[in-house]
Structure formats: C-alpha cells, structure tokens
N, C-alpha and C positions, 0 to 999 in steps of 0.2 A: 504494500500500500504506500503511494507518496501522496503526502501531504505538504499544502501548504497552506502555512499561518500568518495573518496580519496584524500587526497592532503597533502601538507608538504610541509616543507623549510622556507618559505617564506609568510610573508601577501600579497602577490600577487599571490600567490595559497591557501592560508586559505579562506581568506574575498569573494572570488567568491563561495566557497562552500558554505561559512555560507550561505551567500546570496539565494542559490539556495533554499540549505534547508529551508531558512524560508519561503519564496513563497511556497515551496509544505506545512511547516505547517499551511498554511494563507489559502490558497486552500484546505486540505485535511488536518484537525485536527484530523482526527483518523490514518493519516499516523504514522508507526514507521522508525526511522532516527540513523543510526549509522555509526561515522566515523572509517576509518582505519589511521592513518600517521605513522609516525615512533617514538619510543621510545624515542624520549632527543627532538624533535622541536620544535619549537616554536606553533605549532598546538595543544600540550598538553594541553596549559594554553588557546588560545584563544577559541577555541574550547568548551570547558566546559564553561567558559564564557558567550558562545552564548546560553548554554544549551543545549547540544548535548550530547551522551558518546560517547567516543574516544577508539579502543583500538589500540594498538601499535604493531607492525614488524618490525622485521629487515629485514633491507632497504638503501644501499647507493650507488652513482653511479661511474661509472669508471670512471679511468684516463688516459689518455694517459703516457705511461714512466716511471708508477708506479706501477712495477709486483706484489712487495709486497702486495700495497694497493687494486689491481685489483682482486687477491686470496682472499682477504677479503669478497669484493665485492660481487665473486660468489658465496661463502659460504653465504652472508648474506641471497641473492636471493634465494639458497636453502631453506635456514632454514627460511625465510619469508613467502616463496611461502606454506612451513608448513603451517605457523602461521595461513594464509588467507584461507586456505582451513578450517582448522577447524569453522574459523570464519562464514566463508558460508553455512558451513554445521548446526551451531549453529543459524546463523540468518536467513537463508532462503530467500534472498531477491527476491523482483521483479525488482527489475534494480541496475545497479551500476552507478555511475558518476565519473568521475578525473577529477580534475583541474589543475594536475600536480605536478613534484616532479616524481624522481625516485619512490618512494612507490605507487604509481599510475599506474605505468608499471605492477610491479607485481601481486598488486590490480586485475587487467583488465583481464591479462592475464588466469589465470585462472577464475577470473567468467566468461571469453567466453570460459574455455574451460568445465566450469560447466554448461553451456549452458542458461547463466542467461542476459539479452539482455544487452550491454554496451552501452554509451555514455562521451565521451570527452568534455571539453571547451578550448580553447586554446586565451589565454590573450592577447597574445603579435602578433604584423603583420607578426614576421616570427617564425613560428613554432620551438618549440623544439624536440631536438630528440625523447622523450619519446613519443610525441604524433604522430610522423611521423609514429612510428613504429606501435604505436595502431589503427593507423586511417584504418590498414589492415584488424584491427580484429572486431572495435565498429561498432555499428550498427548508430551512427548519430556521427559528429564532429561539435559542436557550433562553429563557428569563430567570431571575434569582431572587423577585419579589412575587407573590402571585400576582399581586394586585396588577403587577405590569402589563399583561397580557392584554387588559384594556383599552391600551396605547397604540395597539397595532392594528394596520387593516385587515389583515388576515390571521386572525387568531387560530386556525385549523393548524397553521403551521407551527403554531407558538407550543415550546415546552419547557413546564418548569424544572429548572435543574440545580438550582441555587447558585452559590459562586466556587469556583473552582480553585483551591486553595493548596499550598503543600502540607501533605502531611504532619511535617513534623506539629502543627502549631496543635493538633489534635494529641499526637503521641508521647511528644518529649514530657519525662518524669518533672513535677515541681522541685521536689528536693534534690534532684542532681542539679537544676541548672540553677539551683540556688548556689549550691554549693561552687558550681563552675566559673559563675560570677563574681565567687569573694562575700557570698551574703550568708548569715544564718535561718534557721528554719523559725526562729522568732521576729526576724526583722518584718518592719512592717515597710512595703515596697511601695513608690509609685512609679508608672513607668510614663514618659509626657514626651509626646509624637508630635510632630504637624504635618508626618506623610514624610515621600522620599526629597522634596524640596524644602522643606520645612513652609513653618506660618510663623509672622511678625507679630501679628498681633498676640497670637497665641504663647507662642516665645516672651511674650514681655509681662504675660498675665504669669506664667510658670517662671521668671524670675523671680517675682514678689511671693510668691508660694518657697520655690529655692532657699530664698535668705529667711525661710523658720522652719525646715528640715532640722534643725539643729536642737533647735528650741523645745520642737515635740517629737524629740527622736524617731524621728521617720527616713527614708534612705530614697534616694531620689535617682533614677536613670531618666537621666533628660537628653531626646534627640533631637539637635536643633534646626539640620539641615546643613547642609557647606557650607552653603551663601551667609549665613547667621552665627557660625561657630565662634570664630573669632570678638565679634561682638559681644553675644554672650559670655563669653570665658572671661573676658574684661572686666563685665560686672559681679562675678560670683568668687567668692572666697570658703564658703560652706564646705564643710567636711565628708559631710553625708551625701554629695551630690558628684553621682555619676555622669561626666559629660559627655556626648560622641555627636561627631557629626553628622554621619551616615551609619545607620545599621545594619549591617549584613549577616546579622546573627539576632531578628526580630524574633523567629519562634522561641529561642531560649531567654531571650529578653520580659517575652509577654507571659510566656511560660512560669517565671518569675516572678512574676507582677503581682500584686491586691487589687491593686486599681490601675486600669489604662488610663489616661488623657488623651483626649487623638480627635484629629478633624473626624470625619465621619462619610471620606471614600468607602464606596462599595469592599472593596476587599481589605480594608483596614477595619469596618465593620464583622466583615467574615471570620478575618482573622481573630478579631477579640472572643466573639462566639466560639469558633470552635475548640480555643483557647479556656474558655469557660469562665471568664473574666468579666466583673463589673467593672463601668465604665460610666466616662463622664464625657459626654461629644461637644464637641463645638464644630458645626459645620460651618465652613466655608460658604462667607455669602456672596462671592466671586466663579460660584460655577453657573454652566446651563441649566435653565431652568431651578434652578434653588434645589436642583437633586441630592444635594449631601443634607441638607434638614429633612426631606422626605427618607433620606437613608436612614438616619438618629430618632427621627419620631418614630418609625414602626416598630425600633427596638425599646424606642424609651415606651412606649405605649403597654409592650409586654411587661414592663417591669424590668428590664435586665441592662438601662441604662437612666442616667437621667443625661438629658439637653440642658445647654446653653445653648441660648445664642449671640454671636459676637457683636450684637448691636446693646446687650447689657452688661457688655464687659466695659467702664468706663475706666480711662487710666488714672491710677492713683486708688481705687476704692477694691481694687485685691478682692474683687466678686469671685474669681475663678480658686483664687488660695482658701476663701470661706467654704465653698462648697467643698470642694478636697479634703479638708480638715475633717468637717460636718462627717462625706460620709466615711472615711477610715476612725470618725468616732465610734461608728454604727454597727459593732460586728453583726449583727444577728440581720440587721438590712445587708452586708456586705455576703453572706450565706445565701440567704434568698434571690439575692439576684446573680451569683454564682453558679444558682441551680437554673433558674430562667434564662441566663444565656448560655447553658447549655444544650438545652433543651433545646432552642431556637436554633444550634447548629446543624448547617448541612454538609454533613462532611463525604458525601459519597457524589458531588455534585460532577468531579471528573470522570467516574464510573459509569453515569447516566449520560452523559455527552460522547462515551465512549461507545458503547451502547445504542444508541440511536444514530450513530453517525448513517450519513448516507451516500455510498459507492459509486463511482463510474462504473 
C-alpha cells in the first residue's frame, strides 16, 4: 500500500499525520508512506523525525484585504498544484490523507482529480475552511467531535474517529516519569503549554503564577515556546520552576503533571485526555472560527476541564495564578475530573482510521 499524507502549519496538523502513519506502518510494514507540507514549516523537521520523507510545495492561504498577498497566494496554488502533480505521478499512491493546513487543499484536490481515493481528519469541533471545501471532493471525512459532522455537506461520508494521538500519552507509567524528571511521587506538579509556538499572553499570566511556586511548594514545568524562552528566563528566578522551550518529551511531561495549563488545540486537548489529566484551557482567541473555545467548552462542559478565556485574563490581577492555586487546593475536584477526562478519551482513534481506510 503507498500512501500519501498532507498537513503543515502546525503540530496540530503534523502529530495527527505522524500518528496515522505509524498505525498503517504497525498494521502494514510493507506499506510505503510519503508526506507533502510546505517548504519552510514546521512539518520539515518533525516529520523526518518520525521517519517519514517529506517533500515540499508551495502553498499559502488567503487573506482577507490583502490583494498583494492574495496574488501570491494564487500563484503559489499554481505553481504547487505543479509540484503535487509531479509528485503523484512519481509516487503512484493508493490513497491520500490531510490533516490540514492550506497544503492539504491542494494536496487533495488534484489527487481527486487524478482519481486516486481521498480522505480528510478534521481536529478541531468546528471545521476549517480547507476541509469544508474538500469534504465535497474526499471520499471519507474522520471527525473527533461528534457534534462536527453537522458542519458538513455530506454527512454519509463523515466518521467519527476522535483525534489520532501517540500512544505513549495513554501508556507511559506516572511514577516512572516522575521519577525520570527529577520529581517525587508527592510533589505537586503543574505542567503550563501554549502549544509548539508558545502564547504571550498566556506566558505572562504563568509568570505571575511562576514567582509563588515557591511560596506554596508547588513545582512548575513551564513550556514557553523558542520565540519567548529567553524573555521568560529573564524574568524568573524560582527554584521550583522547570523551564524549556520546546518539548519533545510532552507525553512524559503530561504524564507527570496534576494539572495541565494549555491553549486548547484539538490534539493538545486529546492529548490531556488521554493523559487523564485535569486541566485549565485558555483558548486562543486568534484562530478560525473561535475553534479552540468550542474545543475547551465541550471538555469543560463534561466536567474534566475548567475554561478561561483570554479576554478575562487582565495584566497585573494574576486571574490565571488564582485559579491554579484554587484548583490544586481541590484534591477531591482534582480526582473527579481525573476520572472524566479519562473517560472522554479516544484513544483507538488511529485504529478506526486505519480501519476504514479506502483503497485504489
């Protein structure tokens, strides 16, 4: 079986591929696996990582009110739509996959029009545009909210599968990766994300939280992002505060945790569930469609998170350090929503997509 896989931007469109991928090569070890993303993303480096090859198009999406940038755009869509036709004609696949990411639109579009069968996943509970538009052309659309399926024009095709995650965030022991961290099995953890770029706002609310780790013996792994590390480190002198810029050891990080802090991406939400971890979201009010609060309310609705939103995080009044404190005061709330975001996890959602795939 060759496959090919699209996605870009983002580790909430990378890490669902990889994902995929490695289920069909766990399932089908003579499968062959090649991704497409775009030329400069972040899918370059993870990617290869995972052991994949990756190659690259050009590929970027519009904007509203930006003619200039918009002229780019379609040019890139030309000269991409190129690139990906060669590639298909080079690799031959028997299916393609997106996970998302304008380079995924392109991807798609022409392997349905090379007549090679397509299939979508779609992360987040409310659809992005690039997959609204494909979900006309693919022959299956994976969803990971149910409620999603109402978004689409063709719901016959739509199936739920949840979000496709690596295992370990399910299997790794608590007490080993306590202990592999340098922590004790009494220490009381929080683990504070803003995703694989990190978030400013979010970052400035988890310093003022940082500078009283000390004070109510609490141990802090704070992930700030690259772009923010060095600022951060600037203003923090705390004992008890784990700093790092980039994670690449999230499953034993979260595995560790009591409480997460984290925007509230589809697969950052996945991952806390099936992690089994209460959490505290602040979505991001800078995506499409305001998808990361639709992501945080359907958990915090079950019970197994509480929301914020970043428009009541005002600077200077340490909203986001009050709640934190609040619930690692709470063990017996901290129990109960331990159990409810287990419960909520999907963790066989690579299984089902493996599963239902559909063949040349």
């Amino acid at each position: 079986m060759r496959v090919l896989l699209s996605c870009g931007g983002t580790g909430g469109h990378i890490y669902p591929a990889i994902a995929i991928a490695d289920k069909i090569k766990e399932k089908d070890p003579s499968s062959e696996i090649l991704f497409i993303g775009t030329k400069t993303g972040m899918e370059n480096k993870l990617v290869p990582e995972a052991g994949y090859e990756i190659r690259g198009v050009d590929a970027s999406g519009f904007k509203r009110k930006l003619l200039i940038r918009n002229i780019k755009t379609l040019h890139n869509a030309i000269e991409g739509g190129k690139e990906v036709e060669k590639i298909l004609a080079e690799f031959k696949p028997d299916l393609a996959i997106g996970t998302g990411a304008y380079v995924t639109g392109i991807v798609l579009l022409h392997a349905h029009r090379a007549g090679i069968p397509c299939m979508i996943h779609e992360q987040n509970a409310v659809p992005g545009m690039t997959n609204k538009i494909l979900s006309s052309f693919v022959d299956r659309v994976f969803i990971s909210f149910r409620n999603t399926e109402k978004a689409f024009a063709h719901p016959d095709r739509v199936m739920f599968s949840g979000n496709p995650i690596r295992s370990d965030f399910e299997k790794l022991d608590e007490a080993k990766c306590r202990e592999e961290l340098g922590f004790s099995k009494d220490d009381i953890i929080v683990l504070a994300t803003g995703g694989s770029l990190g978030a400013n706002v979010l970052n400035r609310e988890v310093i003022d939280f940082a500078k009283k780790v000390d004070q109510f013996n609490v141990k802090l792994i704070f992930v700030t992002g690259k772009r923010y590390y060095d600022e951060v480190k600037e203003k923090l002198s705390a004992k008890n505060v784990m700093l790092i810029d980039y994670a690449n050891n999230m499953p034993t990080l979260m595995k560790a945790a009591d409480v997460v802090v984290s925007r509230a991406g589809a697969i950052a939400v996945s991952e806390i569930l099936a992690s089994g971890k209460p959490s505290i979201l602040v979505p991001s009010p800078n995506v499409t469609n305001n998808h990361q609060y639709h992501n945080a309310k359907a958990i915090a609705d079950e019970g197994a998170a509480i929301l914020v939103e970043e428009s009541s995080l005002v600077e200077g009044e340490e909203v986001l350090a009050s709640e934190i404190l609040s619930l690692i005061s709470r063990p017996e709330d901290l129990s109960g929503m331990k159990v409810r975001a287990k419960s909520l996890a999907h963790t066989d959602a690579a299984d089902i997509i493996f599963d239902n795939l559909i063949i040349k």
